[in-house]
NUBAMAR-398425 format. One record per atom (N, C-alpha, C): x, y, z. Coordinates in pm, whole numbers, plus 50000, padded with zeros to 5 digits. Layout:
BEGIN
XYZ;...
***
This chain:
BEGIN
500814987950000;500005000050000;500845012550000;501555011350067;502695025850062;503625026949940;503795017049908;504735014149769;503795020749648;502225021549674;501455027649544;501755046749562;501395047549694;501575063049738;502855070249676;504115063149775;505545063649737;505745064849607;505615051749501;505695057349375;505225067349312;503725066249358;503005081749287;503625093449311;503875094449377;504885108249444;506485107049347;506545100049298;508305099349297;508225099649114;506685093349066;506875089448941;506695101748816;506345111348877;506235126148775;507395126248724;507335130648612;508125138448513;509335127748481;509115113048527;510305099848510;509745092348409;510105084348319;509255078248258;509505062148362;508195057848331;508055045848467;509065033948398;509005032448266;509955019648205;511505020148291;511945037748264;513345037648289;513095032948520;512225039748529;512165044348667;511965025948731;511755019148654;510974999848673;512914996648646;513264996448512;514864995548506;516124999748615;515645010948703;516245014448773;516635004548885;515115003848963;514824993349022;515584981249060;515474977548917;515964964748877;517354961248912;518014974448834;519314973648834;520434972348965;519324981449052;520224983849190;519834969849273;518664965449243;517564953949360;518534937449331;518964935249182;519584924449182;520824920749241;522174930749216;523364926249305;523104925649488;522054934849582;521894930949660;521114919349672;519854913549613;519214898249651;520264888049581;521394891549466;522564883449480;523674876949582;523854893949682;524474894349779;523944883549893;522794890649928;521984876350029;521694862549976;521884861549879;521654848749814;523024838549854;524024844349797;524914838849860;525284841749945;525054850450061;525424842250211;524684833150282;523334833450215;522374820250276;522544811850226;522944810750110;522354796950001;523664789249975;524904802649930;526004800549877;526064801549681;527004796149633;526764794949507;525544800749389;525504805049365;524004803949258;524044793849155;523504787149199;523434771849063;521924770649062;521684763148918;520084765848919;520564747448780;519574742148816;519564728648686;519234732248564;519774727648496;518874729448340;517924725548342;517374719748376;515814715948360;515024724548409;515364734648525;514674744648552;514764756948501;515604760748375;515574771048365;514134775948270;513674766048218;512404769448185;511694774548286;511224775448387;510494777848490;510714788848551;512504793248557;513154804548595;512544814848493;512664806948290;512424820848225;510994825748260;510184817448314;508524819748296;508574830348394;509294830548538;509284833548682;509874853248637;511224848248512;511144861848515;510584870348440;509904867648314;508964873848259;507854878248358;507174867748455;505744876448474;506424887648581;507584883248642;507944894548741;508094909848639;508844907948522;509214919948462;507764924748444;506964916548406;505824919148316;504734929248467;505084921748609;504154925748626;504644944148681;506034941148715;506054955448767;506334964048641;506484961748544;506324972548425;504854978548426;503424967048445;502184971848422;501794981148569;502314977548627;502064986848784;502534998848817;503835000648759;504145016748720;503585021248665;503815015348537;503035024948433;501565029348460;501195017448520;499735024148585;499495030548703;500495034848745;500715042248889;500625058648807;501255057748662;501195072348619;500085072848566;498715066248526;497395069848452;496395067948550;496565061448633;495375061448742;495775064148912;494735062548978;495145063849121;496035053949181;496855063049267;497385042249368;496925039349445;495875045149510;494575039649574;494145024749511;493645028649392;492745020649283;493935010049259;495185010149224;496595002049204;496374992749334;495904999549480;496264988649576;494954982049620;494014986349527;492814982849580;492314967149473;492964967049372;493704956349253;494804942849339;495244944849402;496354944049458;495654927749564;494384925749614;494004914449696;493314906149585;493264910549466;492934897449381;493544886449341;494744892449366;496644883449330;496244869049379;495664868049509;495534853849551;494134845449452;493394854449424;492414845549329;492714846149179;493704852849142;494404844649017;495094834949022;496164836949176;496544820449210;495554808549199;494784816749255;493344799949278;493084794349171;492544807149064;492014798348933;493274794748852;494724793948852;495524790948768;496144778748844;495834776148959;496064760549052;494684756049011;493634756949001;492464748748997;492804743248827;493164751048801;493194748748585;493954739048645;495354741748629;496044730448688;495754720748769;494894718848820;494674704048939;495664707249058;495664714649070;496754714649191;496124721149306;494744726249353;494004729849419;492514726149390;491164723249490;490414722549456;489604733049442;488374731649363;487434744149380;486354738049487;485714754849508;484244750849598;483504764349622;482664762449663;481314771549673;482104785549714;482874784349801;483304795849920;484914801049809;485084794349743;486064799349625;485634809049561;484384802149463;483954801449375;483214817349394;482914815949513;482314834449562;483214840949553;484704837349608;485424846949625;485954852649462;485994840749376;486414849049258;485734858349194;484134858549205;483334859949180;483174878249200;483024878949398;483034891449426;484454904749402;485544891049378;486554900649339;486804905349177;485874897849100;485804902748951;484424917448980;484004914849088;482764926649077;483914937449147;484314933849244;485104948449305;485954953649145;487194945049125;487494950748974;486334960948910;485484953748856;484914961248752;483964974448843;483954972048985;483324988649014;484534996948989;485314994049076;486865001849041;487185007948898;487074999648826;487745003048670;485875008648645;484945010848586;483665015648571;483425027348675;484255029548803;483455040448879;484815052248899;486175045648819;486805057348820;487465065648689;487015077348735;487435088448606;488215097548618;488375097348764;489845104448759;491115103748839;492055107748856;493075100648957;494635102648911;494675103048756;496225106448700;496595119348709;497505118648662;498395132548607;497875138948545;499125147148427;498775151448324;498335140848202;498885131948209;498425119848118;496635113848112;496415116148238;494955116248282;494115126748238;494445136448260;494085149948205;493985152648034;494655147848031;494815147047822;494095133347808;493985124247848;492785114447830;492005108547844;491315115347958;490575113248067;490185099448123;488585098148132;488255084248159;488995070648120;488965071947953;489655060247892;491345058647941;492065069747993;493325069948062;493575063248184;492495068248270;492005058048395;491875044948375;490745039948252;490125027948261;491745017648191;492565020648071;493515019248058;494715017248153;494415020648319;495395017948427;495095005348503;493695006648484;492914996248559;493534983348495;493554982548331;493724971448267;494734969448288;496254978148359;497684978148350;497634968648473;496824973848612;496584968748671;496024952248730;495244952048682;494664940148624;495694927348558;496394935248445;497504924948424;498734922248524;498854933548624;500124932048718;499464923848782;498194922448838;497984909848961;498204900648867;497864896648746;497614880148725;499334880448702;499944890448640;501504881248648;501964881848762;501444888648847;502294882549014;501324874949076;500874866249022;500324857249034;501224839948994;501254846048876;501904835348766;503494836448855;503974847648877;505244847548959;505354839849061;503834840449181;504284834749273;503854822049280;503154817149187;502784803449170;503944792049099;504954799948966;505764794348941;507234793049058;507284805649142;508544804949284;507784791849329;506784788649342;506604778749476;506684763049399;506224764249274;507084750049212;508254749749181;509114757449173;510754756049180;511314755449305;510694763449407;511774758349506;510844749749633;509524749749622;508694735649704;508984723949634;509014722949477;508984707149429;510114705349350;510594717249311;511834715549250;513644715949297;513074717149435;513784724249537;515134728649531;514704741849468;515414750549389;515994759649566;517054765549566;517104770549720;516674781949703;515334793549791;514764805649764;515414815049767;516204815649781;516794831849818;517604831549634;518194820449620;518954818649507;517824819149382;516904811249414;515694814849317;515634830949283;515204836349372;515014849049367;515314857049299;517264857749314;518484866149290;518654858849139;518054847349097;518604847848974;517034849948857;515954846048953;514584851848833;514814867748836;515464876648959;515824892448933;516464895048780;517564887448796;518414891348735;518164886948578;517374879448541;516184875248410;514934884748435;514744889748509;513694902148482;514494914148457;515824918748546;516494931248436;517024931848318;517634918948263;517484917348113;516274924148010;515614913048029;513894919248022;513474932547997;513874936848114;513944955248141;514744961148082;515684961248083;517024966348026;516574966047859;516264953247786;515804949447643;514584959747603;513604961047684;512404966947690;512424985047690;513584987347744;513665000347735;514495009547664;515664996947613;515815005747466;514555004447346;513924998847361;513074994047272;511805008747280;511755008147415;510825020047435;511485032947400;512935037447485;513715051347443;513775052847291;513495044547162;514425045047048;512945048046965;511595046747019;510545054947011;509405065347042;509625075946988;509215085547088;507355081347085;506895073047047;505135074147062;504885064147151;505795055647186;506145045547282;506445049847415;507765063447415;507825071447499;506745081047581;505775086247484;505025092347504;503515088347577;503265071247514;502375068147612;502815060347698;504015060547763;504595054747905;504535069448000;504915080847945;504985087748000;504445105947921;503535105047942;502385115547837;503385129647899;504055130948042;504825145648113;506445144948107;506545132348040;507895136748058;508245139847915;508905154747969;509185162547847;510655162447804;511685161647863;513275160847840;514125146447874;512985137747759;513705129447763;513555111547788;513655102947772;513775091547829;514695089247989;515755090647957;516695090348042;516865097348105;516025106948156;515555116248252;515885111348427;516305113448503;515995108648633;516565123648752;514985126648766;514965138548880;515395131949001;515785143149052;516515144249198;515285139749332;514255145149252;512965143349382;512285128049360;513115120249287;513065104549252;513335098149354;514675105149370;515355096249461;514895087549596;514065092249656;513345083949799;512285075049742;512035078449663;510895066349574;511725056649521;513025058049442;513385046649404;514015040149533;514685044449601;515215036449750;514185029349791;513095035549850;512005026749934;511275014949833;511355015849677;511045007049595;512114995549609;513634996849606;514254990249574;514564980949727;514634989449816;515154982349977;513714974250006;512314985750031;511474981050091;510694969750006;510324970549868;509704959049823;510564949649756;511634955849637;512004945949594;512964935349717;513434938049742;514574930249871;513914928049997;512844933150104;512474930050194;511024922050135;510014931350050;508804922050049;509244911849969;509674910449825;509844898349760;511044888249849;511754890249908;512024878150025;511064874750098;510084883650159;509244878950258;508244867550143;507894871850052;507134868649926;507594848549877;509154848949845;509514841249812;509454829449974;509774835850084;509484826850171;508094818250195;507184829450215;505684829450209;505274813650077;505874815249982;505124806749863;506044792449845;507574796049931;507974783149973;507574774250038;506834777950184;506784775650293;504694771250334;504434780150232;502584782450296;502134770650278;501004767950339;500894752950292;499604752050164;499134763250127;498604765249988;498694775849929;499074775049767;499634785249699;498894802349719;497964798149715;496924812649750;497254822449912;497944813050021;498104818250105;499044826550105;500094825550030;501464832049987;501114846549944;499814848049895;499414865749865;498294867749935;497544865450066;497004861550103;497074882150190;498444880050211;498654897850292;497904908150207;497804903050062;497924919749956;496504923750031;495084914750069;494294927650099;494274934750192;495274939650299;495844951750325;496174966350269;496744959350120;496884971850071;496524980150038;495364979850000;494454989849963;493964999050070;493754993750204;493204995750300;494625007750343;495985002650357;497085009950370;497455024050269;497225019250160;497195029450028;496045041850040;494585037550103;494205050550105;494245056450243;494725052950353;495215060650464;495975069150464;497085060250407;498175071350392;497745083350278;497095077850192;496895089450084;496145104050178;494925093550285;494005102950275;494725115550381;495425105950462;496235119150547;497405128550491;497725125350381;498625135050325;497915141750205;496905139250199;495615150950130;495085157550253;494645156950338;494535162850485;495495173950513;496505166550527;497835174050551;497845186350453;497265186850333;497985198750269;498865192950136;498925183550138;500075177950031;499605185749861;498835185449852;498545188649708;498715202149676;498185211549794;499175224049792;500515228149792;501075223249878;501855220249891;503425213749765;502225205249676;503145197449598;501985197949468;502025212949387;500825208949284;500865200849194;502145198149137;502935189149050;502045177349057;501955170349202;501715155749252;500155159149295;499205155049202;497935152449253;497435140949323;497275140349457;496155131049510;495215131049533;494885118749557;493235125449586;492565110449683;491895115149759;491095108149881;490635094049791;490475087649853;489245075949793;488255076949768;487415072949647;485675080249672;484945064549642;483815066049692;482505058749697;483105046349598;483225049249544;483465040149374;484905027849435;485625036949494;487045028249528;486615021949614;486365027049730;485885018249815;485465005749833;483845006949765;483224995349732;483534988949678;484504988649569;484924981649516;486434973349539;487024979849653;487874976449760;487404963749848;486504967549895;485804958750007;485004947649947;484564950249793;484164936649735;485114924649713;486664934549712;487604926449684;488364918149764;488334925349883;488534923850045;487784909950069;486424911950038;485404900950086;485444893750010;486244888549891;486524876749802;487684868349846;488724873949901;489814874949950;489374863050064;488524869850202;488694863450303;487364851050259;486824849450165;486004836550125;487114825350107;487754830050017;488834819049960;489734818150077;490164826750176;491454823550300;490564812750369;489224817950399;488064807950488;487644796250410;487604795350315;487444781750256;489034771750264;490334778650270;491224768450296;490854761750426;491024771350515;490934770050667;489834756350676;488734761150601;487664748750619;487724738950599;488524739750510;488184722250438;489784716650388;490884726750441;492604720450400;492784719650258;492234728650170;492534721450050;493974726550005;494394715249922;495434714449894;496254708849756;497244700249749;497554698249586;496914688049586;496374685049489;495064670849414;494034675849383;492734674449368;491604680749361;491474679049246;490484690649217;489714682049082;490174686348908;490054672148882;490834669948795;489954672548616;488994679048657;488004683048487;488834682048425;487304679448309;488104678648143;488724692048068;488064702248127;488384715048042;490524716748117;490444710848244;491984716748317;492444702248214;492584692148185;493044683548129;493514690147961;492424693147899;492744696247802;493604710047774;493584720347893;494594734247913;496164723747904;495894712048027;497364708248009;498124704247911;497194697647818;497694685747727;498164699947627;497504714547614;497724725347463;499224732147537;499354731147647;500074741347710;501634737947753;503044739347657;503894729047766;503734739347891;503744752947926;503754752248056;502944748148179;501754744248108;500844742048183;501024729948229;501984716148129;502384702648133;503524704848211;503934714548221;505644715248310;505364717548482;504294724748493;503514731948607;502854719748647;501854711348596;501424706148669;501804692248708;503064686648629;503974675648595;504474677748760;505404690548779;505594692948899;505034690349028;503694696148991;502564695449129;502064681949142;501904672349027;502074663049039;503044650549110;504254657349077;505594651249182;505524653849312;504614665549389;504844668949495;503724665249512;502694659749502;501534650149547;501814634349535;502674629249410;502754617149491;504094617949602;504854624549608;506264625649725;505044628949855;504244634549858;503644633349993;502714620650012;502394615149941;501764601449938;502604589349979;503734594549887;504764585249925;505184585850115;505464593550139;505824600950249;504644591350364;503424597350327;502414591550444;502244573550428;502604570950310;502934558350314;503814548850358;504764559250380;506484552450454;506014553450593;505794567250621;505254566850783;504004553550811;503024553350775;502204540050796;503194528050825;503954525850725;504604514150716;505714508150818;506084523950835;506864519950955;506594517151135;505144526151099;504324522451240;503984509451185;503364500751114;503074486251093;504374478051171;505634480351075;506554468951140;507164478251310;506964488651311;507074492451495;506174481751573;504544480051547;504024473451610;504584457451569;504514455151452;504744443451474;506054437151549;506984443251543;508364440351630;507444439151804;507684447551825;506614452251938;506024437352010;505224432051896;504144421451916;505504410551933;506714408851845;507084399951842;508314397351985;508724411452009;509474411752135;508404403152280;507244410252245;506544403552372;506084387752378;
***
């Protein structure tokens, strides 16, 4: 939630591609650094680097769409997007068989496609100057930026937890090397963007001198981007989707954010900030965000309350329509090949334990 505020404040007059590159650049040699003092080495198998390239595309993919939509719409509305992350996990484990569905799911995806669409339908204003030159459709265009950043940090944190839960890839090393395949990515992406100016122009409709622009009043936005999320939350992130005992729980925190995103907004509109800083428009939450916050909120805790209820976990149901996604898709055959290995290794597992309480008792029987 503060990371939507923070950027908004930091992202005027930067274009967000270079300002996402920046990021990148500084965030990888430190999660390198911690990588090897926890892990040691960075070694990764060939067989996984398919999984690594998938891990770093949706990462590039998703924080490219989240800037950029931090400059056309509100970051209110950015963090109010932000608790659906776990029900794109759901439905891309259910496709896969690797989670089941159910009633108390099935709501939750449900009310969080309605919060979306009040959000994106009830807001018209919230950007910059980029907003201002294109109004509504500029907004509704952030929403969609939006929209695509949850499902690829989705796809991010669903592919971390089959590389290093079943592939047991070591996390921290995971991490430091899908970074370092998302600044490629970035790095590729933004000469691509600097070397056209209409490309330039709808990344960044205010920035006037330049691509490679980077103001001085940047600077605390890119720090708190680079220390506080990329290196503290995506460790906490990569632990979370190692460790949870279902994939959905691993984003399970984001609906906070929204709730965090318009506090802070609303007290530094309180405060004076917009006077203060005319450049940087904020603006309170209205009716429209809200509700459509709290629809999203309340989809969120259906699906946390339906794990809780009923344990679900990897197996479940196995339809014809998720069969036939697998059989068109190799990633979908690579993904669930995986989740597959880590359902029979726990089968296996509760089967060794049985077996060994069998011959415990029977020794047992035979000592006496």
């Amino acid at each position: 939630g503060g990371g939507a505020v923070v950027g908004k404040i930091g992202l005027p007059m930067v274009n967000p591609v270079f300002f996402a590159l920046l990021r990148e650049v500084c965030a990888t040699p430190l999660l390198a650094i911690v990588a090897r003092c926890l892990d040691g080495p960075l070694t990764v198998r060939r067989q996984d680097l398919r999984l690594v390239a998938l891990a770093s595309f949706a990462l590039f993919a998703n924080q490219v769409c989240f800037v950029t939509g931090l400059k056309l719409a509100s970051p209110v509305v950015g963090s109010a997007w932000q608790p659906s992350q776990p029900v794109f996990v759901l439905v891309l484990a259910v496709a896969m068989g690797m989670e089941r569905c159910s009633v108390f799911k099935t709501f939750g995806v449900l009310a969080c496609l309605l919060g979306g669409a009040i959000m994106t339908v009830g807001s018209s204003t919230g950007g910059q100057a980029g907003l201002r030159a294109g109004g509504a459709g500029t907004e509704t265009l952030g929403n969609l930026l939006f929209f695509l950043n949850c499902l690829m940090t989705a796809v991010f944190a669903l592919t971390l937890r089959v590389l290093t839960k079943v592939r047991q890839v070591r996390a921290t090393t995971c991490l430091a090397l899908v970074y370092a395949g998302a600044t490629l990515l970035m790095f590729t992406f933004s000469q691509v963007v600097s070397s056209s100016p209409s490309f330039s122009l709808f990344f960044c409709p205010d920035c006037r001198e330049g691509f490679w622009r980077l103001p001085s009043g940047t600077t605390f936005a890119l720090a708190y981007w680079v220390l506080g999320i990329s290196v503290v939350s995506y460790l906490c992130l990569t632990f979370g989707a190692t460790h949870a005992r279902d994939a959905t729980h691993s984003l399970a925190y984001t609906a906070v954010q929204p709730l965090a995103a318009g506090a802070i907004q609303t007290a530094l509109v309180a405060s004076g900030w917009n006077a203060a800083h005319p450049g940087v428009g904020l603006q309170a939450p209205g009716p429209a965000q809200a509700l459509g916050a709290f629809c999203v909120v309340l989809g969120v805790a259906f699906v946390a309350g339906d794990a809780k209820r009923d344990g679900s976990g990897p197996g479940g149901v196995g339809s014809g329509g998720s069969q036939r996604w697998r059989r068109k898709s190799p990633v979908g055959v690579e993904l669930a090949s995986s989740a597959s290995v880590a359902v029979s290794a726990s089968s296996a597992a509760t089967s060794a334990k049985q077996s060994m309480g069998s011959m415990e008792t029977a020794g047992a029987e035979v000592g006496r």
